[in-house]
N, C-alpha and C positions, 0 to 999 in steps of 0.2 A: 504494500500500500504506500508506504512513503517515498517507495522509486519513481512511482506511479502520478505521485502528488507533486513531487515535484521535477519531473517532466513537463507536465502541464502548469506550474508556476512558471519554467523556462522558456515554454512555446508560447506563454501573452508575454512574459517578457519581453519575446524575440520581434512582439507585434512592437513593442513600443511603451507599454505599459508596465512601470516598475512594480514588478511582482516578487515579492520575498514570500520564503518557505521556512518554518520553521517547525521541530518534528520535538517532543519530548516523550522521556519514556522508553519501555522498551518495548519493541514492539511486538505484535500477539496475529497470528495468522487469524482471519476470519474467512466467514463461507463465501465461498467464490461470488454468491448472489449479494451479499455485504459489500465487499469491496467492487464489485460492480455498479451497483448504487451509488457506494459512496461516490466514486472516479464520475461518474455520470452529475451526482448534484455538485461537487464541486467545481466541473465542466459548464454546469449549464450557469454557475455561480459569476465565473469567468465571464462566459461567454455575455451575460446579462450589464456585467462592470465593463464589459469593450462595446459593447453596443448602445448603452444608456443611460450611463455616469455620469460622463464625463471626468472621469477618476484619474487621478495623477499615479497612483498608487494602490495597490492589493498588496493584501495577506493571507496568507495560509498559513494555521496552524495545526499542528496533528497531534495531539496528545493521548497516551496511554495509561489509562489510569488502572489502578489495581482492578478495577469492575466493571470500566469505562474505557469505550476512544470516543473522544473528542472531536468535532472538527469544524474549522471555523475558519469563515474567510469575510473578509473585512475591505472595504474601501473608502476613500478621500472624496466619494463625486458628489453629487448634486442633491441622492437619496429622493425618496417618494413619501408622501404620507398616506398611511395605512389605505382609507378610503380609493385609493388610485391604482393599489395593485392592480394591475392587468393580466387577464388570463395570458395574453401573447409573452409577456415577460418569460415565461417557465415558472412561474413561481410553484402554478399548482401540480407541474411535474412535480415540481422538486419534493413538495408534500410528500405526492401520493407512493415515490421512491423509497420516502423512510418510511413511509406506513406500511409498505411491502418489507422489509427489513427488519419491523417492529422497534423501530429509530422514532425520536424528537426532533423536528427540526424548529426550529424558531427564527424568525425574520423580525429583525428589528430597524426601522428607519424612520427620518424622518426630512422633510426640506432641508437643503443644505448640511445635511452633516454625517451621510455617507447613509452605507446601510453596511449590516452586520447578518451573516447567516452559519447559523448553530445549529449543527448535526449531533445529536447524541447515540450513543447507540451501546447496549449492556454486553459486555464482551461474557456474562452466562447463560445467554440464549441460544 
């Protein structure tokens, strides 16, 4: 998962988009259909901060918690407020990918001050 995450940190960076990866923890193999998921919402997490940001900057982080990974990516752009989500966005992909995973995601934004998207997911399932 973390070669994976941050390949994809490397390829928006390559767009032009200053994208840092950072990975804590050790890491813990999951079900192929997990890390499928995950690589997919943090793809379309991406893909959503290159398309309609206006972001100077992304993050990726990957953490491995005793019971938990972690994953969360984060941007500088313009944000949306709640109200405005748009189906086109991906957002409710992104949902319905941790609801298949039996994952948390949580999307946090608002006008001008980026947005934040938080993937949980119980590494005893």
């Amino acid at each position: 998962m973390r070669a994976a995450l941050e390949w994809l940190s490397n390829s928006f960076a390559s767009r032009g988009l200053v994208c840092t990866f950072v990975c804590w923890g050790q890491e813990s193999r999951l079900n192929p259909e997990a890390e499928i998921a995950i690589f997919r919402i943090v793809q379309e997490a991406l893909s959503n901060i290159w398309r309609h940001a206006n972001a100077k900057q992304a993050r990726i982080e990957l953490r491995y918690l005793p019971k938990l990974v972690k994953v969360t990516i984060r941007d500088d752009g313009k944000g949306f407020a709640a109200a405005d989500e748009q189906a086109g966005m991906g957002l409710s992909g992104m949902r319905e990918r941790a609801l298949l995973i039996g994952g948390d995601l949580t999307i946090t934004s608002s006008p001008q001050n980026g947005c934040t998207v938080e993937l949980s997911l119980s590494l005893l399932a």
